[in-house]
N, C-alpha and C positions, 0 to 999 in steps of 0.2 A: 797475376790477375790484376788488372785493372781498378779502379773504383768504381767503377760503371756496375763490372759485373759481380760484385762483391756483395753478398748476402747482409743485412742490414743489421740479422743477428749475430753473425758472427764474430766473438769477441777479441778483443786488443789489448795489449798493452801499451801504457800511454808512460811515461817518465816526465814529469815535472818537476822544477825545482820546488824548493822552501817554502817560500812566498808563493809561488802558485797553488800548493797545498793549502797553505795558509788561507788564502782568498775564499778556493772548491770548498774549503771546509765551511767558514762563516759565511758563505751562500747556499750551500746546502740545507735543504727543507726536509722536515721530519717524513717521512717513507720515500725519498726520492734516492736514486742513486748517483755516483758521481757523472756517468752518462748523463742523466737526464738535464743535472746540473749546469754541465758547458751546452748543451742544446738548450736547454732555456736561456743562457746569458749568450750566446751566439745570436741568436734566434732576433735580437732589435739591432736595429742599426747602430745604435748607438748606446752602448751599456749603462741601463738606470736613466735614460733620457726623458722618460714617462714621472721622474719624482720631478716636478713642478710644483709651485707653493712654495714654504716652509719645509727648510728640514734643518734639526740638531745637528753639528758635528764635534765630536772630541776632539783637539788637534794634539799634537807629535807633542806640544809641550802642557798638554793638562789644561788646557781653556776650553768651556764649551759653549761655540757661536752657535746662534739660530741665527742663519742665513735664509733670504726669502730672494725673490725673484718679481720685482715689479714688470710683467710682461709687455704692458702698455706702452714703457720706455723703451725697453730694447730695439734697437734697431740693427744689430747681428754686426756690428764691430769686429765681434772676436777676440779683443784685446784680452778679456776673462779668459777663455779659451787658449788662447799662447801663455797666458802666464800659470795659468793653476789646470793644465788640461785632463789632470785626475779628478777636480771637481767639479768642474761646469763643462758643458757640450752643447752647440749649435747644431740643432735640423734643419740647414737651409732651405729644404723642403716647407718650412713651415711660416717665412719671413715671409711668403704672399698667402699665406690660407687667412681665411676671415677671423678666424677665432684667432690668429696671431698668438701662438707662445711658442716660440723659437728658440729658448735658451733654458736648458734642463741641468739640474745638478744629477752627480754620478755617483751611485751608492759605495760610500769607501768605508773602511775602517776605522776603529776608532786609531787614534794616536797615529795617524798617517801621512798627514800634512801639516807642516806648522802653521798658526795661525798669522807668521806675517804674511807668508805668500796668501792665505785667501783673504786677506785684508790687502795686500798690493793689490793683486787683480783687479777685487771690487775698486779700488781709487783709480783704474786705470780705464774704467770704465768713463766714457766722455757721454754718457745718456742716466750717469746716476741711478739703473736699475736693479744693483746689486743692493741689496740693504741687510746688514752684519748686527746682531743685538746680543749681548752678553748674557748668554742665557742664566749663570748665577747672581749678577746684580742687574739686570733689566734694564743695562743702560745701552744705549742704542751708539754702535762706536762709528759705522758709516750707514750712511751721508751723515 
């Protein structure tokens, strides 16, 4: 049978690793099932592209940055994007729309990344619109 002609309820088996369980789980929403789960994180183009602003992360060695996103600055470089491409993501679609916010961070887990790589990134950044703040002592570590 095709996929075409394949009934939309009819149920699968699906086999994922560790970490992909891992993930289906800490995105799973109370009454949703693991189905609904990969269609809703399927379903953007770009996974958690929509978290714009401020967001907390816990990184791989026990630091927590709030990372923000100066939209204004960006100009879609990408250089964030090659070096930490688990946390931040380009909608090139979005570098000529008016409202301009082309650069979205990516909903991770805690303890997932360490924090030199999202602190390289942001230095790597030649428009300065990454901005890193140490979220237990409020000291602002880039720019």
């Amino acid at each position: 049978m095709s996929l075409g002609e394949q009934d939309s309820s009819e149920k699968r088996t699906l086999v994922v690793n560790g970490k992909a369980y891992e993930k289906l789980t800490w995105a799973k929403r109370k009454d949703e099932d693991y189905s609904e789960v990969i269609l809703r994180l399927v379903s953007t183009k770009l996974d958690g592209l929509q978290r714009r602003g401020e967001k907390e992360i816990v990184t791989s060695d026990n630091r927590r940055l709030i990372l923000s996103i100066e939209q204004n600055l960006c100009m879609g470089a990408e250089s964030c994007v090659r070096l930490a491409p688990e946390v931040f993501a380009l909608d090139e679609s979005r570098l000529r729309d008016k409202d301009y916010e082309p650069l979205g961070m990516r909903d991770i887990m805690d303890r997932e990344v360490p924090s030199e790589k999202i602190i390289a990134a942001a230095q790597t950044c030649p428009y300065k619109s990454i901005k890193i703040t140490d979220a237990q002592t409020g000291e602002q570590i880039f720019p």
